[in-house]
C-alpha positions in Angstrom: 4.6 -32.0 32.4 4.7 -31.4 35.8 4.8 -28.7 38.5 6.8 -28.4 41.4 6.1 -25.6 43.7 8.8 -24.5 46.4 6.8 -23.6 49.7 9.5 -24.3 52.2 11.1 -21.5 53.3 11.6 -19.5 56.5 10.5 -15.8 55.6 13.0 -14.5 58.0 13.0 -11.0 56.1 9.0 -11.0 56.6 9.6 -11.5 60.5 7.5 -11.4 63.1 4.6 -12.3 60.6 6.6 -15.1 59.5 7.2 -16.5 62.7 3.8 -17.7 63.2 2.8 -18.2 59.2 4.5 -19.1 56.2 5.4 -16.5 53.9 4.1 -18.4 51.0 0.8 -18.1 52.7 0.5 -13.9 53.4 -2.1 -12.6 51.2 -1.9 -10.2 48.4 -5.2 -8.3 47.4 -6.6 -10.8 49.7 -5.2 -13.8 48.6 -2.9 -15.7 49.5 0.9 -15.4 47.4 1.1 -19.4 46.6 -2.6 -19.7 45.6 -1.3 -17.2 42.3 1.3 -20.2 41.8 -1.4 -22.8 41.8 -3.6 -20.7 39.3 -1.0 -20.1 37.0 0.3 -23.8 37.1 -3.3 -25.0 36.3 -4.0 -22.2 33.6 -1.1 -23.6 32.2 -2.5 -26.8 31.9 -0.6 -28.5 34.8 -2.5 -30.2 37.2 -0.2 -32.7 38.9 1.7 -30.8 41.2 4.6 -31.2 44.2 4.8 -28.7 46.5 7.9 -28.4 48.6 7.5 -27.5 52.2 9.2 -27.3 55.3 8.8 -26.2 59.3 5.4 -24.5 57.9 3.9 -27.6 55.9 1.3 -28.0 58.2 -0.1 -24.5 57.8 0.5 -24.8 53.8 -0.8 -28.4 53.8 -3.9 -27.7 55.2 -3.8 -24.4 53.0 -3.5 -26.5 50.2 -5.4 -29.1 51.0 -5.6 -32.3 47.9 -5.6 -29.2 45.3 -8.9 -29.8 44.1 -10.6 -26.5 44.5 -8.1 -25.5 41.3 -8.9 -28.7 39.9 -4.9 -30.2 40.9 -3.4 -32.8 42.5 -0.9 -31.8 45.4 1.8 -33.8 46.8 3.4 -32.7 49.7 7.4 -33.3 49.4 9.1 -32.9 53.1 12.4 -31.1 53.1 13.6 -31.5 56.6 16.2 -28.1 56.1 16.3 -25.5 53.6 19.4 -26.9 51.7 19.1 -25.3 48.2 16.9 -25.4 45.6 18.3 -27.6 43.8 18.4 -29.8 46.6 14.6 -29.1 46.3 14.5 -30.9 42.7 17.0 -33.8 44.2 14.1 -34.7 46.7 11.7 -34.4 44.2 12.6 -37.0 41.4 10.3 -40.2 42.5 7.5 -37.7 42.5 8.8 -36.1 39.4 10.1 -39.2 37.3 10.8 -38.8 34.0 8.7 -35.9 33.4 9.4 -32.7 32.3 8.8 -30.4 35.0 8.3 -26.3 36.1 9.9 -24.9 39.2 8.3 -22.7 40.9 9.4 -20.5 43.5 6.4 -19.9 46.0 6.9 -16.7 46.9 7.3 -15.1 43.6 4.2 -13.2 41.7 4.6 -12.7 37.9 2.7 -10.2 35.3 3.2 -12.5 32.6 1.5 -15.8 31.5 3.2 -19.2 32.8 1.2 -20.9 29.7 3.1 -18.9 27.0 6.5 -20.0 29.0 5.7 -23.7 29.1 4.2 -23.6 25.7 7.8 -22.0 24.2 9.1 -25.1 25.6 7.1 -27.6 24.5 7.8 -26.3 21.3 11.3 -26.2 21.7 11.3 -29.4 22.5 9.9 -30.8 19.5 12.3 -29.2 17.2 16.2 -29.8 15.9 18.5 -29.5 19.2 15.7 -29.4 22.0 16.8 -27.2 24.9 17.5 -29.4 28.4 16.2 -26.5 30.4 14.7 -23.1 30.1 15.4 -20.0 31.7 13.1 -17.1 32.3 15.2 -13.3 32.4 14.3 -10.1 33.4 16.3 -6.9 32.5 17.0 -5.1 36.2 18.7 -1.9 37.1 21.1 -3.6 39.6 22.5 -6.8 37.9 25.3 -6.9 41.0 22.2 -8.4 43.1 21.2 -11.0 41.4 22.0 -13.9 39.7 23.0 -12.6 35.9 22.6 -14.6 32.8 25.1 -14.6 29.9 24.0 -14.8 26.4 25.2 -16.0 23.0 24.0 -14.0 19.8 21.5 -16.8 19.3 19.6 -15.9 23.1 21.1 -19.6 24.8 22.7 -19.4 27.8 26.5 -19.5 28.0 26.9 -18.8 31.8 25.6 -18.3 35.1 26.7 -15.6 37.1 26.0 -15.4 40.9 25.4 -12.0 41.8 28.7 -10.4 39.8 31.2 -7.7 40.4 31.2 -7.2 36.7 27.7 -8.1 35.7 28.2 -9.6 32.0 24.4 -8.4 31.5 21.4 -6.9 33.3 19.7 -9.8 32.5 18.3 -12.0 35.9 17.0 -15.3 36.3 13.6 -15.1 38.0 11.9 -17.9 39.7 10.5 -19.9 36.6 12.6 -22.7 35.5 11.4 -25.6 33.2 13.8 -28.8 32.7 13.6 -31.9 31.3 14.7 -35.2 32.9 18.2 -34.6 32.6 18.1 -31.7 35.3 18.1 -35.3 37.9 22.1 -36.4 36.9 22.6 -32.3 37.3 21.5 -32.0 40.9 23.1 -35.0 42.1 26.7 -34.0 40.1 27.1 -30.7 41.7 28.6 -30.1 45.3 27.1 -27.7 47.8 28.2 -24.3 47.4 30.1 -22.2 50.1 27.0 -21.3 51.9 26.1 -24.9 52.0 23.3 -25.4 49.4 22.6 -26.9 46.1 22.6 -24.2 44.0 20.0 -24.6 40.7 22.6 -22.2 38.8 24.9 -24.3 39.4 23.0 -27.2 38.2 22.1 -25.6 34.9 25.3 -24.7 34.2 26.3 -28.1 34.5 23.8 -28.9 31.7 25.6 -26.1 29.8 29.1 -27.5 30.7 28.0 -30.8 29.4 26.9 -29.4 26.0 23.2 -29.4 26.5 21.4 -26.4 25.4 19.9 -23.6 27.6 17.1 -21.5 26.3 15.7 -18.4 27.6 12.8 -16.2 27.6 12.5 -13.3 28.4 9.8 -11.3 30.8 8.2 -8.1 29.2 5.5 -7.5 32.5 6.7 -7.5 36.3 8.0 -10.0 38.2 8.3 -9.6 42.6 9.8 -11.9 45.1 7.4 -10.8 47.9 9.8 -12.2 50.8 10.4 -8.4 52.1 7.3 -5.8 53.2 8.2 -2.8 50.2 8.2 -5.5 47.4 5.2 -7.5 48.8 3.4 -4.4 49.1 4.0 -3.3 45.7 2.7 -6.7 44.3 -0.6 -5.8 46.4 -1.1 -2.8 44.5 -0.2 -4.4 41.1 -3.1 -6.9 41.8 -5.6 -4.3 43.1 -5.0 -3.0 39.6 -6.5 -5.8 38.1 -10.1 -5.7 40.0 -13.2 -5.9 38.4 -15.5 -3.6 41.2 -18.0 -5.9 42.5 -20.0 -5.4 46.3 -21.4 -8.0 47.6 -21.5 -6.9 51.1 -23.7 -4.2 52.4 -23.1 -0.7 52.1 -25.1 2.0 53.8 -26.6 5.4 52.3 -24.1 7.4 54.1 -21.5 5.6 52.7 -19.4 6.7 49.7 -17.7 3.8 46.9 -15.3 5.2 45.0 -13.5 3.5 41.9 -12.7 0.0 41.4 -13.8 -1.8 44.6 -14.4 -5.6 45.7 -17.2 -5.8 49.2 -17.2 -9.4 49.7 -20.0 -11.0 51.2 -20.8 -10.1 54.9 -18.9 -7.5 54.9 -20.3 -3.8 56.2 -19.5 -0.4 55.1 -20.9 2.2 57.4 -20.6 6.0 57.1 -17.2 5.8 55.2 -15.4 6.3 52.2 -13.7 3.6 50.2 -11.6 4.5 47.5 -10.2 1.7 45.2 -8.6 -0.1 44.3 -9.3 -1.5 47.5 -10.3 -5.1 48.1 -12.3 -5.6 51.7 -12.8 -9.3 52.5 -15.6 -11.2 54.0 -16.9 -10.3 57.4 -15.3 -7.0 57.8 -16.4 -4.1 58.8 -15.6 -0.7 57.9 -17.0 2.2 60.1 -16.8 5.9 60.5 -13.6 5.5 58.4 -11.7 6.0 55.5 -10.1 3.2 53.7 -7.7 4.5 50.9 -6.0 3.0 47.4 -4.4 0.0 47.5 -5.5 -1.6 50.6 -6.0 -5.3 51.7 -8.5 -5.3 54.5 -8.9 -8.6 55.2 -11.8 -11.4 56.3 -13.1 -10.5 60.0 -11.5 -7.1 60.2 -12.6 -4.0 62.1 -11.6 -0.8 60.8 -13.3 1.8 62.9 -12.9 5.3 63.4 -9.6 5.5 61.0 -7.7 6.0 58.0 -5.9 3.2 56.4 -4.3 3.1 53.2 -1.8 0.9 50.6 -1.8 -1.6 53.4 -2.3 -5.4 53.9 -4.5 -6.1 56.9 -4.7 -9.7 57.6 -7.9 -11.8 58.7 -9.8 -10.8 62.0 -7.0 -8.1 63.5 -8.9 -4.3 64.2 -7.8 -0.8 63.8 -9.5 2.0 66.2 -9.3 5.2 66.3 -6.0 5.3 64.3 -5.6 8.8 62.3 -3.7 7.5 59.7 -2.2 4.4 58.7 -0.3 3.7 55.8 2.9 1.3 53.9 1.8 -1.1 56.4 1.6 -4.9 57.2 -0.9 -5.8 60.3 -0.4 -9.4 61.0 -3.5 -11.8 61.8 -5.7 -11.1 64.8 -3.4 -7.7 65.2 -5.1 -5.0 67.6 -3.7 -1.3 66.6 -5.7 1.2 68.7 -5.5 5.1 69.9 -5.3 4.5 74.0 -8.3 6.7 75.7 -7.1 6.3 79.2 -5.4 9.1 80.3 -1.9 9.8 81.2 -2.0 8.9 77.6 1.5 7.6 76.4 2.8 5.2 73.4 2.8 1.8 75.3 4.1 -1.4 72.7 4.5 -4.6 73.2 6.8 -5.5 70.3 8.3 -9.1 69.4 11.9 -9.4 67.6 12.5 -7.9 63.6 9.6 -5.1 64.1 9.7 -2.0 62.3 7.7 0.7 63.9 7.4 4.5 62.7 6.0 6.7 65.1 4.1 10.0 63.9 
C-alpha cells in the first residue's frame, strides 16, 4: 500500500498566515499539522509516500525534504490548480500504479489510529466480496455541512450526499479514504462538478453505481480540519493533552513549572510561571511572564513582560509588555508590543483577512 498525502491547498480561511506559508505547514503543539500525517502513515507501516502540492511546494518540499527523518520516501506530485481531489488521485496514478493506496488530506488531525483503518482493510480485502474503497465516518451535530454518508443495514455505503437539505444521516466522511486500483477508471469517468472540480464523492459513488462495494469505519476519538483558527486551535490543545513534561531548557529558581510542560533545549525560563500543558520550543525565552494552558510558544520566541495563553506563537516572533493575550494565532517573526512612547495610541499595521479584538 501506498500513501498519498494532499498538501496543496491555498489556506485562504487561515489568511494572512497563509499567504506567506502553507497551511499544511502551521504548527500544532509545536509541530507542524502535515508532519502528524507523515507519522501516522509510517506507524501504519507505509513508507512510500506521494505528497500532493501546489503554489506552496517549495516551502512543503523543503519541509519534507526525501522523508527520511520518518524513515519514508516522498514524491512530490505538482498540481498546477486546486481542481478537486479526485483530480488529486487522477495525477497521481503513475506514482500510484496498481497499488492500493490511503488518501490523506494534509490538513486534517485525527485522535484515532490510521494502522487500525488500513489494517480493517487489508482484511477486508482478503475475504468473500472485498470492498473497492473504504470510507472513514464520524457522527456530527450538523450533517447539513458536510458531506453525509448513507448506510445499508450491513454498514456499506449506498450513497453520497454532498452537504444535504435532508441529511439521510449524521454520519460524515472525514479525510481518510483507502481505495484499491479501481478508484483510477473512477476519477477519470466522472465529470467536474458545478464548482469545477473532481469531486472524490463523486468518484466513490461511481464505484458504488457500478456494483463495487463501499465499506466504512467509523471514528470513536476526534477528528479536526485545522484550515480555520477556532478548530486549529482546538487541535493544539488536544495535542498539549498528550505531553509527557520534560525540560530540557533552563529554568531559573524564581521561576515556577506547573503541570505537564515540555522546555526544549535552549530555551530560558526566567522569573515566570508556566502552567501546562504548555509546550515552549527551542530558543525561546520566557521572562517576567506568565504563559498559560494550552499554549504553542514556538522556536526563537520572546515572551517578555506578558501573559499569553491557549495560543499558537510561531518561530522567532516576540510579545512585550502585552497584559494578556489569549485564542490567538501570531504568525512567524510577528512583533506584538505595548507602545511606551507617549501620546500613546493603538497604531496597526494590518494586511487583508485579519481579525483583531481590541481590549
Amino acid at each position: 500500500m501506498k500513501g498519498l498525502i494532499l498538501a496543496g491547498g491555498a489556506g485562504t480561511r487561515l489568511r494572512p498566515i497563509t499567504h506567506t506559508s502553507a497551511k499544511q505547514l502551521v504548527p500544532v503543539a509545536n509541530k507542524p499539522i502535515l508532519f502528524y500525517g507523515i507519522e501516522a502513515m509510517v506507524a501504519a507501516g507505509i513508507v512510500e509516500i506521494g505528497v500532493i502540492v501546489g503554489d506552496t511546494r517549495a516551502e512543503v518540499m523543503s519541509a519534507l525534504g526525501d522523508g527520511s527523518q520518518w524513515g519514508a520516501k516522498i514524491t512530490f506530485i505538482p498540481q498546477d490548480a486546486p481542481l478537486g481531489l479526485a483530480h488529486c488521485m487522477l495525477i497521481a496514478e503513475e506514482f500510484l500504479g496498481d497499488d492500493d493506496v490511503v488518501m490523506y488530506l494534509g490538513d486534517n488531525l485525527l485522535e484515532q489510529d490510521l494502522g487500525a483503518f488500513v489494517s480493517a482493510f487489508e482484511d477486508a480485502r482478503c475475504q468473500f466480496d472485498p470492498p473497492a474503497a473504504q470510507i472513514l465516518l464520524k457522527q456530527v451535530p450538523d450533517p447539513h455541512r458536510f458531506g453525509i454518508a448513507e448506510l445499508d443495514d450491513e454498514g456499506n455505503v449506498v450513497q453520497l450526499i454532498e452537504k444535504p437539505d435532508d441529511p439521510p444521516s449524521d454520519l460524515a466522511l472525514v479525510g481518510v479514504y483507502l481505495f484499491d486500483s479501481s478508484i483510477h477508471e473512477a476519477v477519470r469517468a466522472i465529470e467536474p462538478s458545478p464548482r469545477g472540480e473532481l469531486e472524490i464523492t463523486d468518484a466513490i459513488q461511481w464505484l458504488i453505481d457500478r456494483g463495487d462495494r463501499v465499506r466504512t469505519e467509523i471514528l470513536t476519538g476526534w477528528w479536526i480540519d485545522t484550515g480555520k483558527l477556532t478548530p486549529l486551535l482546538e487541535a493544539n490543545r488536544l495535542l498539549l493533552e498528550k505531553l509527557d513534561a520534560r525540560i530540557d531548557g533552563s529554568v531559573d529558581e524564581a521561576s515556577s513549572i506547573e503541570g505537564r510542560v515540555v522546555i526544549e533545549e535552549g530555551a530560558v525560563v526566567e522569573n515566570s510561571t508556566v502552567r501546562g500543558p504548555v509546550a515552549i520550543g527551542p530558543g525561546a525565552r520566557i521572562v517576567d511572564s506568565f504563559v498559560g494552558p494550552f499554549s504553542a510558544i514556538g522556536a526563537g520566541c520572546e515572551v517578555v513582560n506578558s501573559e499569553v495563553e491557549h495560543s499558537v506563537v510561531m518561530d522567532r516572533s516576540s510579545i512585550r509588555d502585552i497584559a494578556r493575550l489569549e485564542d490567538s494565532l501570531i504568525g512567524r517573526e510577528a512583533v506584538v508590543s505595548r507602545t511606551q512612547t507617549r501620546p500613546r495610541a493603538l497604531r496597526l499595521m494590518v494586511g487583508d483577512h485579519c481579525q483583531i479584538d481590541v481590549e
